[in-house]
N, C-alpha and C positions, 0 to 999 in steps of 0.2 A: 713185304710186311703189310697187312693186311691195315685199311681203315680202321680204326677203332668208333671214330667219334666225327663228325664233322657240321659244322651251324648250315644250316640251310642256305644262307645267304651266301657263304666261303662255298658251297657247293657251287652255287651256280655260278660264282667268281671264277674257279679253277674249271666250269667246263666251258667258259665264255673264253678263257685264256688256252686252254688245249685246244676248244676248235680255230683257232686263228693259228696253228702250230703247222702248214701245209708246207712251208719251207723246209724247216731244221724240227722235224721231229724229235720226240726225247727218244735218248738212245732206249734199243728195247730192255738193256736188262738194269737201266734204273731203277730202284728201289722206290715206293710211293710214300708221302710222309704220311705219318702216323694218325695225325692230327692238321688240318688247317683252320685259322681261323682269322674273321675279319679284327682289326684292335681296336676302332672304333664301334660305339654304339651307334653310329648316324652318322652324318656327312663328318667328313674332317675338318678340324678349322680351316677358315679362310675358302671353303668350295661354295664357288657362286656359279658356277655353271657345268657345264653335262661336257663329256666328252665323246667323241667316239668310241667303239667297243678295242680293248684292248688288241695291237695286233704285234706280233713278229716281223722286225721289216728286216731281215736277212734274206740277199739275194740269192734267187738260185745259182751254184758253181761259188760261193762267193770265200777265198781263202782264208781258213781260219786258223787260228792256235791250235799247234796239235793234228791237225788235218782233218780236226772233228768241225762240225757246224756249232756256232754258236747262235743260241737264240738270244734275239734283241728285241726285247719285249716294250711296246710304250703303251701310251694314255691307260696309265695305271690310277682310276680314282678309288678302287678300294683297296687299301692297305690290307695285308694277311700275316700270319705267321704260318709256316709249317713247318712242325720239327719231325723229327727224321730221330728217332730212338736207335740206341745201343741197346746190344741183348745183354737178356735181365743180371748176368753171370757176368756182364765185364760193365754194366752200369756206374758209373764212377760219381753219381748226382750233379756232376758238371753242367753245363749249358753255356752255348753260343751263341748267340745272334748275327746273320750273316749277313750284311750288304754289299750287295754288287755292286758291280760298277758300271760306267755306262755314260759320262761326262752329263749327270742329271738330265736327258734326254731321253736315254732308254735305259733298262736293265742288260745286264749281260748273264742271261739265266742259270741257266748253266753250268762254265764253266768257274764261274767266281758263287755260285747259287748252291746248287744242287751236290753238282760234285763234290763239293766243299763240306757240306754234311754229311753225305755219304761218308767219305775220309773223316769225318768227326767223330761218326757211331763207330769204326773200328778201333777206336782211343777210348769208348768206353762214354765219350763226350755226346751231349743231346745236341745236336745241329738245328738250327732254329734259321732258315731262311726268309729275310724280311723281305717283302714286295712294297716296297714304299713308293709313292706317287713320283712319277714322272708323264710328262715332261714338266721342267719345273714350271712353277706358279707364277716366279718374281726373275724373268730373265734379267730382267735390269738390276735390279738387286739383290736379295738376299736368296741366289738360284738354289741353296744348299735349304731354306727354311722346312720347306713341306716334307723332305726326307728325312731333317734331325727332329721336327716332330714327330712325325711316324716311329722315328729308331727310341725317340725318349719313352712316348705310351707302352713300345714294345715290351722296351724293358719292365716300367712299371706293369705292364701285364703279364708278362712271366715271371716276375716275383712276387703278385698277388695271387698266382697261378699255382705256385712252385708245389705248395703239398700236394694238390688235385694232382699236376703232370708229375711227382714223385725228381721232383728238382730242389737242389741247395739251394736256397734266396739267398745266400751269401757267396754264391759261386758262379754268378753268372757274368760270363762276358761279352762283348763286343768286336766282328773281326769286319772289317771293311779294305776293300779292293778302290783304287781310282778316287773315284766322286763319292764314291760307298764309302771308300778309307779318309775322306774330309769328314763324310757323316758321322762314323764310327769313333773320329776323332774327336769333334765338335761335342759330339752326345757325350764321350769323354771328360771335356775339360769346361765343358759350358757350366757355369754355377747355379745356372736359372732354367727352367724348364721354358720352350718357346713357346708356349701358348697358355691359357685362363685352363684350370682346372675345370674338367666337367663330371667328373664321379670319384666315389671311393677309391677307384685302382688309381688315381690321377693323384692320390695319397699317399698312396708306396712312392720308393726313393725311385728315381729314374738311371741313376746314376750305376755304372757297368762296377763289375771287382776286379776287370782284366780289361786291357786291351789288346790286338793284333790288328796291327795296320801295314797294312801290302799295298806296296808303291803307292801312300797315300795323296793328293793329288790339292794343289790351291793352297796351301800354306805357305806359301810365299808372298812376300806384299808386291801387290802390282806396281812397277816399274821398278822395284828395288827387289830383288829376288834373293838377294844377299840379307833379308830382313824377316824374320815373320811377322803374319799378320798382324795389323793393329786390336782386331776385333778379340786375337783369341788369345787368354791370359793363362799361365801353367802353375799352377799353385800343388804344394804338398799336399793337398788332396787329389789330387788327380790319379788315376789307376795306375797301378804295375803297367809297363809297353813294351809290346813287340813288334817290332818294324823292320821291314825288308824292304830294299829296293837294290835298282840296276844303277850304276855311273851314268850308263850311255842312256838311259830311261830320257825321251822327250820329255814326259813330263816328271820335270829335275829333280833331283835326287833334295833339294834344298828344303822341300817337304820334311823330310825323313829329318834330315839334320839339325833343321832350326827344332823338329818337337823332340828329338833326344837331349838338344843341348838344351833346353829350358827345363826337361825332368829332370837334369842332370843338378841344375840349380838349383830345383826342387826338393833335390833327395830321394826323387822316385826312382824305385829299383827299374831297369830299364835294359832292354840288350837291341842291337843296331846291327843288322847284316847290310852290307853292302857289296854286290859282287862287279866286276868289270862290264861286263856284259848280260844283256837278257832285255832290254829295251822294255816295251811295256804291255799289258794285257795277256801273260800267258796266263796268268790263272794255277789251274791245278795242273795242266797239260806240259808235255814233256815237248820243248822249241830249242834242247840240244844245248840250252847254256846250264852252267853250275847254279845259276838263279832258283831252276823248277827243284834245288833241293830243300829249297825252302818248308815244306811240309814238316820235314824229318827233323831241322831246325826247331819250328812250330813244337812238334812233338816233345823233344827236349826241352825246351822252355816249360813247357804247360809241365812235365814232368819233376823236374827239378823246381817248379812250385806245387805239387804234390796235389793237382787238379786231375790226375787220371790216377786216383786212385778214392772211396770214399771217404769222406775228415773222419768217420769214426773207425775207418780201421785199424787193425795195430801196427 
């Protein structure tokens, strides 16, 4: 798919982050997004200093999900969006926001990134891949801040976006993997946007109309895992949720469970896959367990709330 548009500034972002690509190349018949753009006007909150140029630290030979290379992408200081369009005939006005995962360290591009859009535009859905800053800011604290601001502006900028990109402002959702699917989460359920409003888009709601959260990761309260977090409250407002995870998932399945069982409280419509096995990180990629059918899952879901299809059809 061909460029349409791109800020000068997201130009030189994406070709500062392609040439640092010498390890895990994108596969060659990747589709390119439509669109990239930075969501900031200027620094992001809270950036007091420069980092190095973004790089890939995936080793050469190094086994990945799927047997494909996954790119691990850090010192992310400009936040981007790039959406990845559906052709114009299965268009559904949908939209997604996609954050990877990458335990707030690095991105995992790819296959929780890229791929993930790709498979969005054959549903018809806009795939919208967020590049939110990593490594985090506040290791000591709040590791998760500088990625749920990113994901919040996102949104509010794809829904003050929506006519221009030919998107529902009522139809947009949020899908995070790992650290992404704390972000994804948090942008979710959070009732306050994390930082001082700096323009007009910072006026639109930030707030998703869906959620999909794949093996979402940190929602458990440290030392009590049996508990969710203190920080994060589940109110009848909170988005429709779709959550996947593994039993055997390292990082425990308790995520998943304590944010079903508080929508559940809620009244929010909700559905909860949980399969035996598939551990953590496949992504889109096929690692042989009943886990990677989760897309097809995904699929149903988004359909049976009638997101792959346009609201004004008959």
């Amino acid at each position: 798919m061909p460029i349409k548009k791109l800020l000068v500034s997201g130009f030189a972002g994406l070709l500062a982050v392609v040439a640092s690509f010498p390890l895990a190349p994108l596969r060659a018949e990747e589709t390119k997004p439509t669109l990239v753009q930075p969501i900031w006007p200027g620094k992001p909150p809270g950036e007091t200093k420069e980092l190095p140029p973004e790089q890939n630290v995936t080793k050469p030979g190094q086994k990945d999900a799927g047997g494909k290379p996954i790119i691990r992408l850090t010192n992310v200081s400009i936040p981007t969006v790039s959406l990845y369009r559906p052709a114009k005939d299965k268009d559904s006005g949908t939209a997604i926001i996609i954050c990877p995962g990458g335990g707030h360290q690095i991105l995992a591009l790819n296959h929780e990134g890229t791929e993930v859009a790709e498979w969005l535009t054959t549903l018809g859905v806009t795939g919208i891949v967020l590049k939110y800053r990593v490594p985090t800011r506040t290791p000591d604290g709040k590791r998760w801040l500088a990625a749920v601001q990113d994901a919040q502006r996102a949104i509010s900028l794809v829904r003050a976006k929506a006519k221009e990109w030919e998107i529902d402002p009522q139809r947009i959702g949020i899908l995070g993997f790992s650290a992404g699917g704390e972000t994804a989460g948090l942008t979710s359920y959070f009732a306050d946007r994390q930082y001082e409003p700096i323009d007009e888009i910072d006026q639109v709601s930030f707030r998703p109309d869906f959620a999909m959260l794949i093996y979402p990761a940190y929602f458990e309260k440290k030392g009590e895992p049996t508990k969710l977090r203190e920080d994060v409250t589940i109110t009848k407002n909170a988005p429709p949720t779709f959550l996947v995870h593994a039993w055997d998932d390292p990082v425990t399945v308790f995520s998943s469970l304590h944010i079903a069982t508080e929508l559940r409280k809620a009244g929010v419509p909700t559905e909860l896959h949980i399969y035996a096995t598939g551990g953590h990180g496949y992504g889109m990629r096929d690692t042989g367990h009943n886990v990677n059918t989760w897309p097809q899952r995904a699929a149903d879901w988004l359909k049976q709330r009638d997101l792959l299809t346009r609201a004004n059809s008959p």
